[in-house]
Structures are given as structure tokens and as C-alpha cells.
C-alpha positions in Angstrom: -30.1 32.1 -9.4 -30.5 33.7 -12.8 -31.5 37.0 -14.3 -32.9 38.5 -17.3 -31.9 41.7 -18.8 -34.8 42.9 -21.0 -34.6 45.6 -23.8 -31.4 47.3 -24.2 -28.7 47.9 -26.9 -25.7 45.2 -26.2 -22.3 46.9 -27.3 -19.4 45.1 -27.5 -16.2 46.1 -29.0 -17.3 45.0 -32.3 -21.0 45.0 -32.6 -24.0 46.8 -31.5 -27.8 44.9 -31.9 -30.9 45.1 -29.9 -31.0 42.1 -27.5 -31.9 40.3 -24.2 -29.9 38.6 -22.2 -30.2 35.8 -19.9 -27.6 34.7 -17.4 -27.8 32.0 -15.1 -25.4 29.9 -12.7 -22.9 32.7 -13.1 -22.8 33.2 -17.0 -24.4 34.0 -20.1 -27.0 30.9 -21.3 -28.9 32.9 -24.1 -28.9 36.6 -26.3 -31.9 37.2 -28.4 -35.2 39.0 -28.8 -38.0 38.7 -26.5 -36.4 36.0 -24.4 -38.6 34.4 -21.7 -37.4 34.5 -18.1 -37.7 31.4 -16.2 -40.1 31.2 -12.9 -37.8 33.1 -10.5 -35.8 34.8 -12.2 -34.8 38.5 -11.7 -35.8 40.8 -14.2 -33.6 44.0 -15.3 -35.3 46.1 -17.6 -32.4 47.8 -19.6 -35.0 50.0 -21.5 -32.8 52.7 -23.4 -29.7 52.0 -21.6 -27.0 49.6 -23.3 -25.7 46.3 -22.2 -21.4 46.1 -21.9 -19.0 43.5 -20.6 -18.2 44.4 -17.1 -15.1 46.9 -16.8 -11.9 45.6 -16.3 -8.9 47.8 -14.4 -5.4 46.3 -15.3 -4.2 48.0 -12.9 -4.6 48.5 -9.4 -3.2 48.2 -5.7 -5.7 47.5 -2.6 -4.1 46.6 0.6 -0.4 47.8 -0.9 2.2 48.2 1.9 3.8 50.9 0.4 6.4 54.6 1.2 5.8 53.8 5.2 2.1 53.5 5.3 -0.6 51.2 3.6 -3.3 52.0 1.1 -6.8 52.7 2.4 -8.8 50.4 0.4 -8.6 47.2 1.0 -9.7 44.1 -1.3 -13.5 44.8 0.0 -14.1 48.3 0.1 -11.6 48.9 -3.5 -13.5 46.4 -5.4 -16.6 47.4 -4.4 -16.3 51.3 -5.6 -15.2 49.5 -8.6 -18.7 48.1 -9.0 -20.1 51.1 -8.2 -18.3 52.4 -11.1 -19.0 49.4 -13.3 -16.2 47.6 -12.8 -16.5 44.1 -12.3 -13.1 42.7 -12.2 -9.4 43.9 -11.4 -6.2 43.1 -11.5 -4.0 43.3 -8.5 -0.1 43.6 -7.9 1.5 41.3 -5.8 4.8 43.3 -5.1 6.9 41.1 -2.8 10.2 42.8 -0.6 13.5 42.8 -2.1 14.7 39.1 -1.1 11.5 38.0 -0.5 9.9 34.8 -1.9 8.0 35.3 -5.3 5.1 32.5 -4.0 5.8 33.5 -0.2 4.4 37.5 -1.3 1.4 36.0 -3.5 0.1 33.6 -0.6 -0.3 36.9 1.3 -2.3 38.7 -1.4 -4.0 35.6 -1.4 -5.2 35.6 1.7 -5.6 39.1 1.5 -8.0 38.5 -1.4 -10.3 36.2 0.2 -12.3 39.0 1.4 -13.0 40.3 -1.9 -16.9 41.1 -3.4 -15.7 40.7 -6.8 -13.2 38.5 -9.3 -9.7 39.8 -9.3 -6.6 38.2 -10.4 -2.6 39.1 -10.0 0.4 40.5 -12.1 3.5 39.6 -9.5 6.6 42.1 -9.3 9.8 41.1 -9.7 11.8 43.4 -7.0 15.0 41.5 -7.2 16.9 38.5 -8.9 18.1 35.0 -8.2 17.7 31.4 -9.4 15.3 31.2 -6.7 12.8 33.8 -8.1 14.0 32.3 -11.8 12.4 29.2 -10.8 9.5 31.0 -8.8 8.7 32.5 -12.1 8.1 29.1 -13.4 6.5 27.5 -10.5 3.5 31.0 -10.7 2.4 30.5 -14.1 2.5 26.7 -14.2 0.9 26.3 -10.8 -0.8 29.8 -9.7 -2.4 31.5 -13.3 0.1 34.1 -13.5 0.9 35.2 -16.7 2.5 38.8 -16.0 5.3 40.5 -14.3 5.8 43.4 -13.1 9.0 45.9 -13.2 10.2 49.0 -11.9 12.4 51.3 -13.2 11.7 54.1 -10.5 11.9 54.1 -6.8 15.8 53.7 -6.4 17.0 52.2 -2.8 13.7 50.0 -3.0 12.2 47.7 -5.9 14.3 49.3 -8.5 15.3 47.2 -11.1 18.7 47.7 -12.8 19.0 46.8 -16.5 20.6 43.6 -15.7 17.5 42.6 -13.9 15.6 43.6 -16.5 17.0 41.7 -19.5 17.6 38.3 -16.8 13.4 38.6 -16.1 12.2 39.8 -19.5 14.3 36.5 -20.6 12.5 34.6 -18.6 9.3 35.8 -19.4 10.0 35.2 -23.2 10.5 31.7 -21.8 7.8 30.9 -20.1 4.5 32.6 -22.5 4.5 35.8 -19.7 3.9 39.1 -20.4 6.3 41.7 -19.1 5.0 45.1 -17.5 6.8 48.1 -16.5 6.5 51.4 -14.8 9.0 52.8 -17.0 10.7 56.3 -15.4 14.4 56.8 -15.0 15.1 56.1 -11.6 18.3 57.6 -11.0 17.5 60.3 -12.9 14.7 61.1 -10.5 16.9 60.3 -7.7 19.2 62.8 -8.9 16.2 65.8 -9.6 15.1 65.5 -5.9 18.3 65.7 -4.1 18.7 68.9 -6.6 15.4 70.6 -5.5 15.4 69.3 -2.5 19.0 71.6 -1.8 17.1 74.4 -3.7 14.8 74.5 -0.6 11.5 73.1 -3.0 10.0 70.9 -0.8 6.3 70.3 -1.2 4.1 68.9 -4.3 5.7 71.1 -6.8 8.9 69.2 -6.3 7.2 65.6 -7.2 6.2 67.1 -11.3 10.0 68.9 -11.5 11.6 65.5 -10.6 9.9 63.7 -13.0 9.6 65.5 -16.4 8.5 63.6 -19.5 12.1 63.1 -20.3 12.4 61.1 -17.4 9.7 58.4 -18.6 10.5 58.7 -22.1 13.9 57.8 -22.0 13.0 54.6 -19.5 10.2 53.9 -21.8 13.0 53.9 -25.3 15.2 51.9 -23.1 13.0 49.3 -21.4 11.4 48.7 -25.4 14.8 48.1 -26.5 15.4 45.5 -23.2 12.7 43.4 -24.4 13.2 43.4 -28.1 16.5 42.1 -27.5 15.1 38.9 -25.9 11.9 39.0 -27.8 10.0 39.1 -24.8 6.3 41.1 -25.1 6.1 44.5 -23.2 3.2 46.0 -21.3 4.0 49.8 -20.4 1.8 51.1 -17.6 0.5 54.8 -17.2 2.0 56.3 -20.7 1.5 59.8 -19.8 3.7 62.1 -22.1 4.5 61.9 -26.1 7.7 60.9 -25.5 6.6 57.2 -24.1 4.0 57.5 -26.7 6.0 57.7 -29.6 8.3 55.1 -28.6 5.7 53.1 -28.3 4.4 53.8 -31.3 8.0 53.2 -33.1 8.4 49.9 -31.8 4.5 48.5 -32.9 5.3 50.2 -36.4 8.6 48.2 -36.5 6.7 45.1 -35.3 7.4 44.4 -32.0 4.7 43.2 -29.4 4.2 46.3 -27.2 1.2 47.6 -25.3 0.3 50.6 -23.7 -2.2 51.4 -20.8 -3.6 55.1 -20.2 -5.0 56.3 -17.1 -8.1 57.8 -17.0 -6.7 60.7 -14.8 -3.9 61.3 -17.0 -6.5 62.1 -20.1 -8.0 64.9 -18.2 -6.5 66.7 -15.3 -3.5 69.2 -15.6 -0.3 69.4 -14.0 -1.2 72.6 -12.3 -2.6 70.0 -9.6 0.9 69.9 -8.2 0.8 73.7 -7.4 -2.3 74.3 -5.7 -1.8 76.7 -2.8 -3.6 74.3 0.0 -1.3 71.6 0.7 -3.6 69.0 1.3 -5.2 69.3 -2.4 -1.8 69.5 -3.8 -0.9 66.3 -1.9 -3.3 64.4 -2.9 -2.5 64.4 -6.6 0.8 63.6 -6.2 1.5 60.3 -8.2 3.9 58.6 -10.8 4.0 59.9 -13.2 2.9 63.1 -12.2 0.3 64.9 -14.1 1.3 66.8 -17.5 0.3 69.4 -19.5 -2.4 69.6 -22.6 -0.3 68.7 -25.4 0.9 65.2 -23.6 -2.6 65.0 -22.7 -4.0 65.2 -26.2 -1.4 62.8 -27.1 -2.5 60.4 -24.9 -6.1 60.6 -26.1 -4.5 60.2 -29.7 -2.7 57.1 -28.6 -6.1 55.7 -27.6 -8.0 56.8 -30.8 -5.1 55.1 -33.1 -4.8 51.7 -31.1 -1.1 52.6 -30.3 -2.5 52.6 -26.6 -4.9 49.5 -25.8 -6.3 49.5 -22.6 -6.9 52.3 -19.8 -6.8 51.7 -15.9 -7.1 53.7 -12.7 -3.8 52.8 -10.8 -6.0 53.1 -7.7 -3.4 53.4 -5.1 -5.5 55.4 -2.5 -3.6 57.6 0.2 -5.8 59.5 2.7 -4.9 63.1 3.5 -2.7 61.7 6.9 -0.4 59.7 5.2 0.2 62.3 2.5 1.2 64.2 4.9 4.6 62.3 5.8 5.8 63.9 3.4 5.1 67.2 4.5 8.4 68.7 4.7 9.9 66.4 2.2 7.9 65.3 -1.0 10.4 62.2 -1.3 8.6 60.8 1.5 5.3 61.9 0.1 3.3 58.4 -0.3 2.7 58.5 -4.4 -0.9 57.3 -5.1 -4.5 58.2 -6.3 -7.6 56.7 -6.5 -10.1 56.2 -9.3 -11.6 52.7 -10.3 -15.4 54.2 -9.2 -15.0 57.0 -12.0 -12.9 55.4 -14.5 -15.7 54.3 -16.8 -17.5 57.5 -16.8 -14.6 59.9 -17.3 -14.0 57.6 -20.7 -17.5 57.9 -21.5 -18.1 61.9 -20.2 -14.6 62.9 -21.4 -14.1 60.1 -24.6 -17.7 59.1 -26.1 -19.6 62.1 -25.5 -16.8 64.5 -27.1 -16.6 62.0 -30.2 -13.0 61.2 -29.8 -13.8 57.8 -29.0 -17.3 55.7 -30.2 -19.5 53.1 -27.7 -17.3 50.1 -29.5 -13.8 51.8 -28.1 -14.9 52.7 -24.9 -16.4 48.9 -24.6 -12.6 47.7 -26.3 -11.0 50.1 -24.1 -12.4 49.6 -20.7 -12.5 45.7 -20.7 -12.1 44.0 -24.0 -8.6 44.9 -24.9 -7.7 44.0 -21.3 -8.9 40.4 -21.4 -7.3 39.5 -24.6 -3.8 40.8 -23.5 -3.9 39.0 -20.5 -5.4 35.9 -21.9 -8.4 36.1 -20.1 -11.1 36.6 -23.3 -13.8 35.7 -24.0 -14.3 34.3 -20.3 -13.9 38.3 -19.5 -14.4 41.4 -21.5 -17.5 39.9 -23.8 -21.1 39.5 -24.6 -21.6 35.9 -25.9 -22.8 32.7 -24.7 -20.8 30.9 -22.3 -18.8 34.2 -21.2 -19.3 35.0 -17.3 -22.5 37.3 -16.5 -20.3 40.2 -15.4 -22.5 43.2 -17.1 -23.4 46.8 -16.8 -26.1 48.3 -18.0 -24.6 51.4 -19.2 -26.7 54.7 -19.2 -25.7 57.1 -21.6 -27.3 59.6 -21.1 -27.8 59.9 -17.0 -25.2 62.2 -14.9 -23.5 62.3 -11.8 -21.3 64.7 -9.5 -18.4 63.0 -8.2 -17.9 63.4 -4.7 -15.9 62.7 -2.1 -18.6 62.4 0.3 -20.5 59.8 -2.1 -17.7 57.6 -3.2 -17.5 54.1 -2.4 -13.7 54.0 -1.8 -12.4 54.8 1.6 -10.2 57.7 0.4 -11.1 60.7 1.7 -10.1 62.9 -1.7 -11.8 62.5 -5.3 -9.5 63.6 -8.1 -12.7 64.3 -9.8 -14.2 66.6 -7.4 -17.2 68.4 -8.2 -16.9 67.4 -12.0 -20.2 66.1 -13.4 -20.0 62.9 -15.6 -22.4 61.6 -17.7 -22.5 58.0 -18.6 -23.0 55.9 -15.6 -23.6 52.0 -14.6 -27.3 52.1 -13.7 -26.8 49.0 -12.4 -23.9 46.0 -12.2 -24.1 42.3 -12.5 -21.1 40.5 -11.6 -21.7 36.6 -11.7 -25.0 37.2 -12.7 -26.3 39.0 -9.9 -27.0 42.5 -9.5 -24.6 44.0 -7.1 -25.4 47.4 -7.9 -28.7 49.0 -8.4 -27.5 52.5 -9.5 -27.8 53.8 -5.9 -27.0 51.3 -3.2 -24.6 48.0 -3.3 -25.7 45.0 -3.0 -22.2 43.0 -2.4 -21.1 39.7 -0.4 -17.7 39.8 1.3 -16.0 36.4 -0.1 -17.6 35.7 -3.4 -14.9 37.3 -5.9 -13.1 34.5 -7.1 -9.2 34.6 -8.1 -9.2 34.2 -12.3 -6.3 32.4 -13.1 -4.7 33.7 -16.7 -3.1 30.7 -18.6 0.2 32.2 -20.0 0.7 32.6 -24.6 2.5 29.3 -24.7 -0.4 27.3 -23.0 -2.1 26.6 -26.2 -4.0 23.9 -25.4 -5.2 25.8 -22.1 -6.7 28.4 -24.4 -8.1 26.4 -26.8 -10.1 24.0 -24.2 -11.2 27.6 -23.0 -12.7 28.6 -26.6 -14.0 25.3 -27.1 -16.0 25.0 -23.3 -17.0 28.8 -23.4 -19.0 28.4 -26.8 -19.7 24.9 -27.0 -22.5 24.1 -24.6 -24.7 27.1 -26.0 -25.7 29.1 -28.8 -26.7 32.5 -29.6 -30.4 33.3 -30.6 -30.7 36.6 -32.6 -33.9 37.9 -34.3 
């Protein structure tokens, strides 16, 4: 099987140059002019529209047993928006129970994976603390290709981590090459704002925003920066929503330290108000952590991505359908906290980043896959144009529009943040492995043929440089 992408503008977080490009058995064999297409092989005509690396979301959760109830998308129907959207890859969170087995947890996402239209791979929470998940650390990113962690700082009486964890895991991780992540909010904190509203008789959506003011992230996100500077451990902060998270963020690069930050595309353009919205069910549905916030964090947020102090941006699709919200109907405790997003992440960056000017083609390429492979040591298999890298593609129209639905999503949720809001800047169509799986109206995807990408951790040098050396080896690149 192989494909030819004629015409087009390929735009990669570096360069942009007039090429085709010719994939076959799963990657990229040849970029040049006027390339030849074998007998057989499936032409694309790109015409006008440009050529990316596949998108990449760092951060998502299909099939996630989570507050009482289970997301809606699984690992087929999640993924599969995702290429709708132009993503061709995610990465999963393997979030095992407290006292549960580390490898017992990721057999089950495993298996839950197998289903799975599209690559994926796994960062693995760390919920609670023993030698057992010590060495369990160990055994996943020698054995499995996991090379980050996950830790919470919210959600107290579940997988909250006290700073004890924190600092015993982040060691650990410093150890072994493994990048730490964290949703960084002060748990008790939070814990201590809902019992409080909660006796003032504020019980619905509103209550979710007023327990979790920016204070409450940015003090977790000073803290948790401080936790792995101690132990020299790198740090991957989730969701930065509010300048206080920002800043210390920022701080801590300026000072040296390895820090990243993610942004959601949500988070860069819907308002708080969300939370306040009269019909329940609308209100509901935008409750997530951390909540929404106002224009200045949300200008901040977009300044963090201009200036590199954020790197990568991600959906957290964590999709709840307007039943399961409602468990927390009388109590927004209870309230399942999740959104979706992977379909329109890609175009709210390009409608909402490119278009405006705040960010150019060569961000939104670095910011919606590049950046994301070479933190997670997955570059230049992922995230790149070039010889040898897999054929996971879209051809990006610039200039084409769409109205976000609903009723026209891929995902199983039955609520689109993005209602109604016309994007433009769309996948016209998706190649993932080399085949078209999207055709800018209907999928084209196989249940089974994502594979699991294994992410050797920082101290596997030799790992990385036999990648290099096989990915650019075998071919070479033919420009005009």
C-alpha cells in the first residue's frame, strides 16, 4: 500500500517549501518536486492546502472509570473524532486504584486499547506509594515504553497525592530518565471551598469555578515546581489555565529548571461565565478542572504559547454525556469533571491562533504535534515531515470552514463545547500509517490497527540514537 500526496506546501515547525510526498509501507520513502507515483498507488492532490505532521493530544482519557460513571468514548470512537480533527495519535492515562498494581492497571488499558483505529501510547498515574509501585516504575519503562507519570494534587479521598508521595515518585522519576506530570490544584484547599459553598446552599455548576479559583492552581503549581527541583526531576504541568501557574512556570524555566507546560485548547477561548448558564444541562457540561477563567488568564495563556513558556496544547478529552452530569445534580461534588475536544482541537488553534496572527503555520505545526513528540521522546518517529518518519499526515486547509456541532461530531458525547462556533482551518483529509482515513467528510478507519508507540525514557541514549540513526538512514530527501 502507498500513497502520493501531490502539490501542497509542507509546514513543519521549522520550514515551509513546496513538495510531494510519498509514503509507503507505513512511512515517509521520498519529499521532492514532481515525484512519480508507483503503479497503484493512491493519489492525494494537496493542491493549495498544506501538508503537517499528524496532530498529537498529550492528553487524553477514553474508556476512564472515573466520579461513579465511565467516559463515553471509548478507544474507537475517541480516536477516531481525533482523526476527524486531524489527530493522528494520542496519549492515554493509565490511572490505576489506590493499592492497585502499576502493570496490573496498564494490562487493562492495554487490552482496552486493542480496539483502537489509531497509534496511541500511555502516561501511568501514580495514585499511591510503596516499594511495590517503586519497582513497578522501573519494570514500565524498562519493559513497557513508559516514560511519564502522572500526579494529582486534586481530588482528595481518591488519587490524591500528598507531598510525601510527590517528592518519593518525582525521585524516582529523576532515576529512572521519566518525566513527571501533574494536575497541579490544591486539593485540600478545594476540599475545603466545597464543604463551604456547599453549607451556603450553592449547589450546582457555579459552585465547581468558586472552589477552584486561580489561587488554588497556582499555589499547587509554585509548590509542585519546587518538589521537583529539589530532586532534579523534570516537570510536565497539564491544563495551565490562570497567570498564576503561568508565571511560575515561567520563573522556574528563567531560573533553568526543566519545566513544561500544556494549554488546552478550551481554556484559550471560552469564558468562565459557562459555569453560570441558567439551563443546567449546558452549565454541566462545562464543568471541568480547572474550571474555565476569565479573559485576562485567557490572554495569558495565549501569551504563554506565543513566548514558548507553554509548549504543547491538548484537549483533555474526558467526555461525560448529559446523564452522568447529572449525578451531580444536587451536589456539584459529585458532578463527573470532564469535556471533550480532540475533533476541534486543531482548528480552534488554527481559527482562534493562526488566523488572528498570534501564532504563525510553524507554531501551530510546533504546537499541535512537534513539541509533543520531542518531550516525550517520541520525535522524529512522530510530530515530523522527513524521510523515515511514520506517514501520519494532514492535509491542512487553511482557508475551508466548518460549524461545529453536536450532531456532526465524531465523538460519542452528546455536547460540543464549541457549539455553533464556525472554524476555519480544517484536515481535508488524514493519513495515519499512510492511508487515508479521513477524506474530509466520511472516515475511513479499521478497528485494531492503532498500534501502542512505546517512548524510550531520557537516559536510554542508545535507544534514541538507534532511533535517529534507522529513521534517516535508509533514505534521503529529494528537494528541487
Amino acid at each position: 500500500m502507498s500513497l502520493l500526496i501531490k502539490g501542497g506546501t509542507v509546514v513543519t515547525a521549522e520550514e515551509t517549501y513546496r513538495a510531494d510526498v510519498y509514503c509507503a509501507e507505513g512511512t515517509i520513502q521520498a519529499i521532492g518536486k514532481n515525484l512519480k507515483a508507483p503503479g497503484g498507488a493512491e493519489v492525494v492532490d494537496a493542491g493549495e492546502a498544506l501538508v503537517i505532521p499528524g496532530g498529537i493530544d498529550p492528553h487524553t482519557h477514553m474508556e476512564l472509570p472515573f466520579m461513579g460513571t465511565v467516559t463515553a468514548d471509548d478507544f474507537m470512537t475517541g480516536p477516531s473524532a481525533a482523526l476527524a480533527g486531524g489527530t493522528t495519535m494520542i496519549i492515554d492515562f493509565v490511572i490505576p486504584s489506590p493499592e492497585q498494581s502499576l502493570l496490573e492497571a496498564y494490562d487493562t488499558w492495554m487490552s482496552n486499547a486493542e480496539k483502537a483505529p489509531a497509534d496511541y501510547s500511555f502516561h501511568v498515574a501514580i495514585t499511591w506509594w510503596s516499594d511495590q509501585v517503586k519497582e513497578e516504575m522501573g519494570v514500565l519503562t524498562r519493559e513497557r515504553g513508559v516514560n511519564s507519570f502522572k500526579h494529582f494534587m486534586a481530588y482528595k479521598g481518591a488519587i490524591m497525592l500528598d507531598d510525601e508521595v510527590l517528592l518519593n515518585s518525582f525521585d524516582r522519576c529523576q532515576e529512572l530518565g521519566a518525566m513527571a506530570t501533574v494536575h497541579a490544584e490544591n486539593g485540600e484547599l478545594i476540599y475545603h471551598l466545597q464543604n463551604k459553598l456547599m453549607a451556603m446552599g450553592i449547589t450546582g455548576p457555579e459552585g465547581h469555578v468558586q472552589s477552584r479559583p486561580p489561587a488554588v492552581e497556582g499555589e499547587a503549581t509554585q509548590r509542585v515546581i519546587a518538589v521537583a527541583g529539589a530532586v532534579n526531576a523534570p516537570l510536565y504541568v497539564v491544563h495551565c489555565s490562570c497567570k498564576e501557574a503561568l508565571s511560575a512556570i515561567a520563573t522556574a524555566r528563567a531560573n533553568g529548571q526543566a519545566v513544561y507546560g500544556e494549554a488546552l485548547a478550551q481554556h484559550l477561548v471560552i469564558d468562565e461565565s459557562t459555569h453560570y448558564l441558567e439551563d443546567f444541562t449546558q452549565a454541566a457540561a462545562h464543568v471541568m478542572s480547572p474550571p474555565f477563567r476569565s479573559k485576562e488568564h485567557r490572554d495569558a495563556i495565549w501569551g504563554g504559547l506565543q513566548s514558548g513558556t507553554l509548549q504543547t496544547t491538548a484537549s483533555d478529552h474526558c467526555a461525560f454525556c448529559a446523564p452522568q452530569k447529572a449525578i451531580g445534580k444536587d451536589d456539584f461534588r459529585l458532578m463527573p469533571n470532564g469535556c471533550g475536544g480532540t475533533e476541534d482541537r486543531m482548528s480552534v488553534l488554527w481559527d482562534q491562533g493562526v488566523k488572528t496572527g498570534k501564532l504563525t503555520p510553524n507554531d501551530f505545526v510546533r504546537v499541535t504535534s512537534t513539541a509533543t513528540a520531542k518531550i516525550f521522546n517520541i520525535h522524529p518517529r512522530k510530530g515530523e515531515i522527513r524521510v523515515g518518519a511514520d506517514a501520519d499526515i494532514a492535509i491542512w486547509d487553511p482557508n475551508a470552514s466548518r460549524t461545529v456541532s453536536a450532531k456532526t461530531h465524531h465523538s460519542n458525547m452528546d455536547f460540543n463545547l464549541y457549539e455553533g462556533m464556525t472554524l476555519t482551518g480544517i484536515s481535508r483529509a488524514t493519513i495515519s500509517q499512510g492511508k487515508q482515513v479521513w477524506d474530509g467528510n466520511e472516515l475511513r478507519v479499521e478497528k485494531g490497527v492503532g498500534r501502542y508507540i512505546p517512548r524510550p525514557t531520557y537516559s536510554s541514549v542508545f535507544d534514541r540514537v538507534k532511533t535517529y540513526a534507522e529513521l534517516n538512514a535508509p533514505h534521503k530527501v529529494e528537494r528541487a
